[in-house]
C-alpha positions in Angstrom: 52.6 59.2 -63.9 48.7 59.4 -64.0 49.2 63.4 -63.6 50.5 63.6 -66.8 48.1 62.2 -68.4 45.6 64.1 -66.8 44.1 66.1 -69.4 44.4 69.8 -67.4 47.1 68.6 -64.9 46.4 72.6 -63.6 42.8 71.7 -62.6 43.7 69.2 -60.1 43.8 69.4 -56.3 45.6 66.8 -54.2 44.8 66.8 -50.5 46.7 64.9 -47.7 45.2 64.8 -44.3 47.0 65.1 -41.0 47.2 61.6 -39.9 49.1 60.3 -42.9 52.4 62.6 -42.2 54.7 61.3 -39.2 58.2 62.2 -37.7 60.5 60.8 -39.8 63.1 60.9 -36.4 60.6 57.9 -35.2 59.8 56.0 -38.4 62.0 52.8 -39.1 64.6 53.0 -41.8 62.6 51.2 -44.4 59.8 53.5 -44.0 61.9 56.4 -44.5 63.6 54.8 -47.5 59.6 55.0 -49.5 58.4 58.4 -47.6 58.9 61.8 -48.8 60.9 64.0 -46.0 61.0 67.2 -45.3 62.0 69.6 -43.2 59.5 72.4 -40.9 59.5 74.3 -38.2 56.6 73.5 -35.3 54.3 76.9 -35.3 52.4 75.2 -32.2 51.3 71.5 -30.9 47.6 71.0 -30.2 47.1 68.0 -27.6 43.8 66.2 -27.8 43.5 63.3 -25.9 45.6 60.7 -27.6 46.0 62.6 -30.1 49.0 66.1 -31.1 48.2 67.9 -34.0 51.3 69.7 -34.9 50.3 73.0 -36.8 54.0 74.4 -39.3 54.7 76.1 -42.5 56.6 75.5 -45.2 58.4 77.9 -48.0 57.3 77.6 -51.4 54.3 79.0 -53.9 51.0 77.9 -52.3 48.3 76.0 -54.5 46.1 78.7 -56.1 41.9 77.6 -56.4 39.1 79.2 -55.8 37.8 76.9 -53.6 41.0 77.4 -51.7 40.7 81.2 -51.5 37.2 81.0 -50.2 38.6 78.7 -47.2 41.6 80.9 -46.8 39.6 84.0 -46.3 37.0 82.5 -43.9 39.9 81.1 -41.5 42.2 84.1 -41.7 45.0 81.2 -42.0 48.3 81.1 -44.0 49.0 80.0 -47.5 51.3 77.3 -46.6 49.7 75.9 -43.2 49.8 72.4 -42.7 48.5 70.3 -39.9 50.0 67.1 -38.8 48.4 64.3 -36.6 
């Protein structure tokens, strides 16, 4: 609701880091219920200590910024990468 009354909703960038998506096959029902869910396919699983970052895709336009082009260059990564923890 406060996107739209953003005055240049286009300007905006919205970022969500790694350790707030989970596997909704482990989550409890209620959980799921208030979550967004989606479905990917795992590109590769990074373990670090405690810690598995699961690198996938997904289909869709990618956000377009400048700030994100600069980034996407220097890291020679995809358009839609994502990164879970």
């Amino acid at each position: 609701d406060r996107l739209k009354e953003h005055r240049n909703p286009d300007d905006l960038i919205a970022g969500i880091r790694p350790e707030h998506l989970e596997d909704a096959a482990i989550i409890d029902a209620y959980a799921r219920i208030r979550s967004l869910v989606f479905d990917v396919t795992v590109e590769m699983v990074e373990s670090l200590g405690a810690d598995k970052y699961v690198y996938f895709g997904v289909d869709g336009p990618a956000a377009e910024a400048v700030q994100l082009a600069e980034v996407a260059t220097e890291s020679a990564v995809g358009e839609n990468e994502f990164v879970a923890r």
